[in-house]
N, CA, C and O atoms as a DFTB+ gen file, in Angstrom:
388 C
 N C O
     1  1     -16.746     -66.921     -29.014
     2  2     -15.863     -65.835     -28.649
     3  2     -14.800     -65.675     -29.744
     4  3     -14.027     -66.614     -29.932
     5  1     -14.716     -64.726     -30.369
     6  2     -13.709     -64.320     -31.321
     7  2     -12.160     -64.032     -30.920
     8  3     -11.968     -63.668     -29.760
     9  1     -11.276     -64.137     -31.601
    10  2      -9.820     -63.967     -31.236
    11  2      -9.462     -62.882     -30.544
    12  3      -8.547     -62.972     -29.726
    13  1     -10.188     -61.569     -30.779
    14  2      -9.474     -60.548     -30.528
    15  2     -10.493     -60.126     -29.052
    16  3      -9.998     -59.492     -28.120
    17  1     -11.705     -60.513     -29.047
    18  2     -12.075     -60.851     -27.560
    19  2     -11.793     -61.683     -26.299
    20  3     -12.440     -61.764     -25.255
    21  1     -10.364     -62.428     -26.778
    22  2     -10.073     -62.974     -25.517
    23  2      -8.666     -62.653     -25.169
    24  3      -8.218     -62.972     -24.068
    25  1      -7.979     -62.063     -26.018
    26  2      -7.013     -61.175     -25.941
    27  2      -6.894     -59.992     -25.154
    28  3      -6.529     -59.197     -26.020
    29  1      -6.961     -59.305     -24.029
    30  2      -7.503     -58.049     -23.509
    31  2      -6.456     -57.225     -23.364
    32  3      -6.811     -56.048     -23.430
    33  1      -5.281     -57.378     -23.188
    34  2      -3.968     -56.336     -22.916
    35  2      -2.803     -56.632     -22.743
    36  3      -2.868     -57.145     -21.625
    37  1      -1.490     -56.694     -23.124
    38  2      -0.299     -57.440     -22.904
    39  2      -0.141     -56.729     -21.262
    40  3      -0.922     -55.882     -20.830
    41  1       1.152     -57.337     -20.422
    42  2       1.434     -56.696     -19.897
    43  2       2.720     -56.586     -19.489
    44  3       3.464     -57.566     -19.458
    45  1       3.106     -55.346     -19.131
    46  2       4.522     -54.471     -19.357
    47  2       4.838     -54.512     -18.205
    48  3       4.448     -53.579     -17.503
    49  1       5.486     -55.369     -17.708
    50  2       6.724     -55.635     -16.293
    51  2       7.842     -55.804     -16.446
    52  3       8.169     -56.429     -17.455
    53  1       8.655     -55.435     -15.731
    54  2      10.273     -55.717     -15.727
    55  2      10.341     -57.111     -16.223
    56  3      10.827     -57.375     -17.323
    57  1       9.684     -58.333     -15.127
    58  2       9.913     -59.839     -15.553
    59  2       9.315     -60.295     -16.692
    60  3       9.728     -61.379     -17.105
    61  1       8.119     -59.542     -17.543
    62  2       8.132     -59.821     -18.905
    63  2       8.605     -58.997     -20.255
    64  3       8.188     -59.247     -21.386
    65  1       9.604     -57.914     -19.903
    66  2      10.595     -57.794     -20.289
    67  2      11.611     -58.588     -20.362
    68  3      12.121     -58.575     -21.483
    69  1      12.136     -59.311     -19.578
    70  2      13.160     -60.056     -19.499
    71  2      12.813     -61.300     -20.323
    72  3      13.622     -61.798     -21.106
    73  1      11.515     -61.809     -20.108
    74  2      10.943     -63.013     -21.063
    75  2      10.855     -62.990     -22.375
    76  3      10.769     -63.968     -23.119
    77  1      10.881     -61.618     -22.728
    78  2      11.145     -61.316     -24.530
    79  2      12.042     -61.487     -24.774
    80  3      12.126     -60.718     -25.732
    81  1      13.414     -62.154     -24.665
    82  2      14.304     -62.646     -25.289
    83  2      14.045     -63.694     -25.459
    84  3      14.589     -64.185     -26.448
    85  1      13.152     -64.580     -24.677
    86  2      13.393     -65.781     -25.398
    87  2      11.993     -66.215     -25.698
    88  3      11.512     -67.347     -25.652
    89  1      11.613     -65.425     -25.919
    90  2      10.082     -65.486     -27.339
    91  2       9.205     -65.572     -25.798
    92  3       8.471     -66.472     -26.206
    93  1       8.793     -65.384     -24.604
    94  2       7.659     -65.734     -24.164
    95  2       7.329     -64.269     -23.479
    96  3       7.952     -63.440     -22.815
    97  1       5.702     -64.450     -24.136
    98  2       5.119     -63.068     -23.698
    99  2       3.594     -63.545     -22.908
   100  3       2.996     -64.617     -23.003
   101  1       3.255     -62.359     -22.139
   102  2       2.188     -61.884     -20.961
   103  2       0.924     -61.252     -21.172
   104  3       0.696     -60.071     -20.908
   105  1       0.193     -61.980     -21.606
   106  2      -1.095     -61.354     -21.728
   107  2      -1.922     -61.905     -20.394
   108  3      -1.828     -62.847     -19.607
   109  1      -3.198     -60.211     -20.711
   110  2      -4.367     -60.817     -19.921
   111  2      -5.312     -60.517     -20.438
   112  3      -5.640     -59.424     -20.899
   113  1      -6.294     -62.299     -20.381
   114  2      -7.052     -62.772     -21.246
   115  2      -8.223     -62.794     -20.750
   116  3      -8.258     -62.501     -19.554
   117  1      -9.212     -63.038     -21.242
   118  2     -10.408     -62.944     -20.741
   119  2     -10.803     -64.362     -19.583
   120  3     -10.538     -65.529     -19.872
   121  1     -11.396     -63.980     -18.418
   122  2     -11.259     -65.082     -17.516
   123  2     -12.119     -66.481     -17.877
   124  3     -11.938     -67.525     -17.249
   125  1     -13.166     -66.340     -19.079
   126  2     -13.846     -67.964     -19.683
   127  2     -12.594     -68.531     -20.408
   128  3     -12.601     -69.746     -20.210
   129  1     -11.496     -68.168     -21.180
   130  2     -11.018     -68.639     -22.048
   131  2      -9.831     -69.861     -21.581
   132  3      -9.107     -69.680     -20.601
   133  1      -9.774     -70.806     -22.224
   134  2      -8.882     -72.008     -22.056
   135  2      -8.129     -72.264     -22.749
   136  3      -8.140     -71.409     -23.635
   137  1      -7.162     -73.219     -22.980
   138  2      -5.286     -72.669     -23.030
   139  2      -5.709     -73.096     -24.693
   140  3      -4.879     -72.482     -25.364
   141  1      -6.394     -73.676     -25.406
   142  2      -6.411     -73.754     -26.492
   143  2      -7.050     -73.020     -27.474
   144  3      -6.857     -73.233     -28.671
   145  1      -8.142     -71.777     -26.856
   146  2      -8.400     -70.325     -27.166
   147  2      -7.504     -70.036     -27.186
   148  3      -6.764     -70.287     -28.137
   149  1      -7.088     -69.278     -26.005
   150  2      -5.657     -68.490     -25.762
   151  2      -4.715     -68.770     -27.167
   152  3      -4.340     -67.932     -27.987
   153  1      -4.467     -70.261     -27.149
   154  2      -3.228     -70.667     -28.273
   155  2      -3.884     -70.075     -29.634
   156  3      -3.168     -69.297     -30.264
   157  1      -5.055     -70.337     -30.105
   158  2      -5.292     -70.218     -31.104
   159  2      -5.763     -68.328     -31.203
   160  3      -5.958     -67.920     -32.348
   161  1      -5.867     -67.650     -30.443
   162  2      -6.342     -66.155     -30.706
   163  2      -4.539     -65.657     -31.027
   164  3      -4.129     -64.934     -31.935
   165  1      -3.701     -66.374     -29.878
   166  2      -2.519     -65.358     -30.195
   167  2      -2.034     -65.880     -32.061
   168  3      -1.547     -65.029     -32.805
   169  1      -2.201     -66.902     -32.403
   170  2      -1.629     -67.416     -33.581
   171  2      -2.633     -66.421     -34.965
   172  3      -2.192     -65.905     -35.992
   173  1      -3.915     -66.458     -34.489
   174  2      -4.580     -65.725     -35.175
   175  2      -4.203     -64.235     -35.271
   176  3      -3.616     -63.887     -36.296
   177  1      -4.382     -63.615     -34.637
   178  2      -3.607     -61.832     -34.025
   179  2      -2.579     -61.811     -34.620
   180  3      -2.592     -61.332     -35.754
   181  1      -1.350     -62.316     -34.066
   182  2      -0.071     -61.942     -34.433
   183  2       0.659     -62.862     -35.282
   184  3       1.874     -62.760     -35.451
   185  1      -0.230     -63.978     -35.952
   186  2       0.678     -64.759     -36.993
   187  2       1.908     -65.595     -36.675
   188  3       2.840     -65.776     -37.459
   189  1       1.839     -65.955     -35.771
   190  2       3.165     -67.008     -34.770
   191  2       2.840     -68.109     -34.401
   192  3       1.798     -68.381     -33.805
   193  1       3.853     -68.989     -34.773
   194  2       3.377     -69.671     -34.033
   195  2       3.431     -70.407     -32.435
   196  3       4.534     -69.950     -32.136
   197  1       3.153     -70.962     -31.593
   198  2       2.629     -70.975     -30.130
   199  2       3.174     -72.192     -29.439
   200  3       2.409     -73.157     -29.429
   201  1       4.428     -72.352     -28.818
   202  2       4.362     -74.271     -28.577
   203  2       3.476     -74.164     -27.332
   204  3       2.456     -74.834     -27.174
   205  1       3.926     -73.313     -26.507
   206  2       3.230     -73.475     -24.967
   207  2       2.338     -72.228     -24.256
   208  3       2.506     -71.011     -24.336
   209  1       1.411     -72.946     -23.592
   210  2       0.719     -71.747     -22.565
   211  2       0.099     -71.779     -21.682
   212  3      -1.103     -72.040     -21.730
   213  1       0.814     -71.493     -20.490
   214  2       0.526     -71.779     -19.324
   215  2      -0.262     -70.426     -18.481
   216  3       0.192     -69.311     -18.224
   217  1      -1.337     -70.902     -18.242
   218  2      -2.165     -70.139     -17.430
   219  2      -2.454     -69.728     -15.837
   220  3      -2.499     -70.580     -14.949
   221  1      -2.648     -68.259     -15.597
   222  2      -2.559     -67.800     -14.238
   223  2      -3.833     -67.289     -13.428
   224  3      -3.829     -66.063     -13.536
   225  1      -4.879     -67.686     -12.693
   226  2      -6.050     -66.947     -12.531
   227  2      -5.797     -66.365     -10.975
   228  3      -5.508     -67.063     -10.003
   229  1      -5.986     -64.857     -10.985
   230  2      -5.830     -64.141      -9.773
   231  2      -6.871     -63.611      -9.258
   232  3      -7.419     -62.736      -9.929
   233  1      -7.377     -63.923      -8.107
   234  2      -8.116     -63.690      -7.326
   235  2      -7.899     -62.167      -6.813
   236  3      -6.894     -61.863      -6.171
   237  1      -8.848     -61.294      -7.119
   238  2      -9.258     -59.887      -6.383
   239  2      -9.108     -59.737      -5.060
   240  3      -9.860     -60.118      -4.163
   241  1      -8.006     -59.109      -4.987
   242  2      -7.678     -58.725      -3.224
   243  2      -8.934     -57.763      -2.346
   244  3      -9.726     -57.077      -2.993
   245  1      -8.955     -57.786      -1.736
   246  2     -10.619     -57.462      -0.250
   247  2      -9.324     -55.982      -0.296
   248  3      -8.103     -56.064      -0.166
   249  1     -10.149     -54.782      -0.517
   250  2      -9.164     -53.274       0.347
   251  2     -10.648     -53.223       0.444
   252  3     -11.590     -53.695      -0.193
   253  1     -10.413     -52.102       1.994
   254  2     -11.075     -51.506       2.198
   255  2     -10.985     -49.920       2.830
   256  3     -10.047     -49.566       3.545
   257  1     -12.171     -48.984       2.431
   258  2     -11.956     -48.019       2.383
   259  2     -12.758     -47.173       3.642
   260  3     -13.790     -46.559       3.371
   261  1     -12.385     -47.182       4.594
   262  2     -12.901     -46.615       6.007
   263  2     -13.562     -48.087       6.285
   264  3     -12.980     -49.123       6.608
   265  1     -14.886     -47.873       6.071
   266  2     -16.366     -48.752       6.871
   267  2     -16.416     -49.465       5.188
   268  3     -16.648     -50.658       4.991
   269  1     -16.261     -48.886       4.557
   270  2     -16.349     -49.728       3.117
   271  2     -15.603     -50.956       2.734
   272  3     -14.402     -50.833       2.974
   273  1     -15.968     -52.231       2.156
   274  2     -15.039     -52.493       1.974
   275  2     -15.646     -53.106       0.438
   276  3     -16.806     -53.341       0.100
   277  1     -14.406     -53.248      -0.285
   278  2     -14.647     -53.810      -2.015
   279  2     -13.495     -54.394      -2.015
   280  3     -12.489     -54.093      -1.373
   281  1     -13.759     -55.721      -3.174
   282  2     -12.395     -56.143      -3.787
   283  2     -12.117     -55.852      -5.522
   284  3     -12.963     -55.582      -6.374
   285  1     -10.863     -55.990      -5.658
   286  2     -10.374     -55.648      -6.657
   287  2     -10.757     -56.934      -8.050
   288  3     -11.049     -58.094      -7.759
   289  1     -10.689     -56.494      -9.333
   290  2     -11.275     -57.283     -10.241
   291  2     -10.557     -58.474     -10.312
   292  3      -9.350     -58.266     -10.187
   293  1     -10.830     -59.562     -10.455
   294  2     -10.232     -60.727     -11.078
   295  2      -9.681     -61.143     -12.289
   296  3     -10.399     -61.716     -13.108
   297  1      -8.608     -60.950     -12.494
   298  2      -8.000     -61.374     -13.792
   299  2      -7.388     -62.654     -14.130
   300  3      -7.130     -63.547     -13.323
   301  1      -7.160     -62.672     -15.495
   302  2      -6.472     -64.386     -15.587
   303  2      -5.154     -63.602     -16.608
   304  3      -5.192     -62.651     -17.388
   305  1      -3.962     -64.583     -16.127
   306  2      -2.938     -64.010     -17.477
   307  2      -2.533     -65.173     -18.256
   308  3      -2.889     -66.297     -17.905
   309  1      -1.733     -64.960     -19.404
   310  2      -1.541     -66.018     -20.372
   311  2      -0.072     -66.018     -20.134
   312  3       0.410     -64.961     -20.540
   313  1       0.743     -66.759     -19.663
   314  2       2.021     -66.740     -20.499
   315  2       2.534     -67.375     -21.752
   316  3       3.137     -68.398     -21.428
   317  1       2.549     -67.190     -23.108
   318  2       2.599     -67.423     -24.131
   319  2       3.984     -67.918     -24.504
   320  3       4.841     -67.069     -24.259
   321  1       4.563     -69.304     -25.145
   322  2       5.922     -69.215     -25.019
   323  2       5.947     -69.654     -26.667
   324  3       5.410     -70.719     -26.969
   325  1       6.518     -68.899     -27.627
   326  2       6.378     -69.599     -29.024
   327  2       7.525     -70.322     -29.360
   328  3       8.447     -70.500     -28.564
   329  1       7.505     -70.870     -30.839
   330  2       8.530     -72.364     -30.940
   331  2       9.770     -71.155     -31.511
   332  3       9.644     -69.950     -31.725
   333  1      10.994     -72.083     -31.639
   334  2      11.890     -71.296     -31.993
   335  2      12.161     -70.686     -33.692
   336  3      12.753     -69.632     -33.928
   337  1      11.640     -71.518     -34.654
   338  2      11.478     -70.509     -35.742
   339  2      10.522     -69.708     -36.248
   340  3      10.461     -69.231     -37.381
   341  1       9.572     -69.554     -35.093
   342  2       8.770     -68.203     -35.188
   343  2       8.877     -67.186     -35.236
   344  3      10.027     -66.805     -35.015
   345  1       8.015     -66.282     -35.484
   346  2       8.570     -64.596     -35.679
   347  2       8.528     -64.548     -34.558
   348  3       8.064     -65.301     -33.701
   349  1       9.263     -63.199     -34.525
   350  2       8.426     -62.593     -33.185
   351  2       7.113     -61.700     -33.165
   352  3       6.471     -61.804     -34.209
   353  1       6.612     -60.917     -32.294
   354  2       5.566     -60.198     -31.613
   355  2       6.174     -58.655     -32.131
   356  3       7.141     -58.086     -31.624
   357  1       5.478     -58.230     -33.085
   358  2       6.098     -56.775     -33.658
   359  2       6.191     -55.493     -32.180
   360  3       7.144     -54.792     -31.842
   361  1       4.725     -55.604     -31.551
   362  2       4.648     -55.162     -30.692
   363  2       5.654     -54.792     -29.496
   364  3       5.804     -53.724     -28.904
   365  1       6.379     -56.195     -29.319
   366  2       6.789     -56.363     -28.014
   367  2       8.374     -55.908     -28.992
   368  3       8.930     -55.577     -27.945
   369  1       9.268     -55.691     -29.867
   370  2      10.379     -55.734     -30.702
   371  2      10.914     -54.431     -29.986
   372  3      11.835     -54.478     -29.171
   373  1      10.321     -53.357     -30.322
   374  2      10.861     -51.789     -29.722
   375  2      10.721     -51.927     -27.808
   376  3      11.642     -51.409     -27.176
   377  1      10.094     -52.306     -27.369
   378  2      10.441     -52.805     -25.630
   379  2      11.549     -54.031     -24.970
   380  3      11.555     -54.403     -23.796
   381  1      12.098     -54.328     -25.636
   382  2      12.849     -55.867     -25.636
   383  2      14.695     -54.887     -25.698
   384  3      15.685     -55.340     -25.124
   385  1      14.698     -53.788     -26.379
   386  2      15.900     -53.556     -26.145
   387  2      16.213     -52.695     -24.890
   388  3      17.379     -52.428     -24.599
């Protein structure tokens, strides 16, 4: 699995807004990948470096629609926390103010 395939989308919440001040950002990653992928795709991508990353796997909630019923997809997220003389995330720079 390549770097930029286990990387799938940051994500933009109030509470990881607030986590960009102090370097830790929110991705969601592909659900095979393990915390030392994860570490090594974000270092690869964005050139930073990574002390910690703690992982979240969410289970697809059951809705149902009349007589139908489906659940929603399963995702996993990354929280990414980098060391303190790292850059930052160019990306995340213009959302942080």
């Amino acid at each position: 699995m390549e770097s930029r395939d286990i990387i799938i989308k940051p994500v933009l919440t109030e509470k990881s807004y607030d986590d960009i001040a102090i370097k830790k950002y929110t991705f969601i990653v592909d659900k095979r990948a393990n915390r030392t992928e994860i570490k090594k795709a974000v270092e690869d991508v964005f050139g930073v470096k990574v002390k910690k990353v703690n992982t979240l796997r969410q289970i697809g909630k059951l809705k149902r629609q009349g007589y139908h019923i489906g659940r929603r997809p399963e995702t996993k997220k990354a929280f990414v926390t980098l060391t303190k003389g790292s850059k930052t995330i160019e990306f995340f720079d213009s959302l942080a103010q």
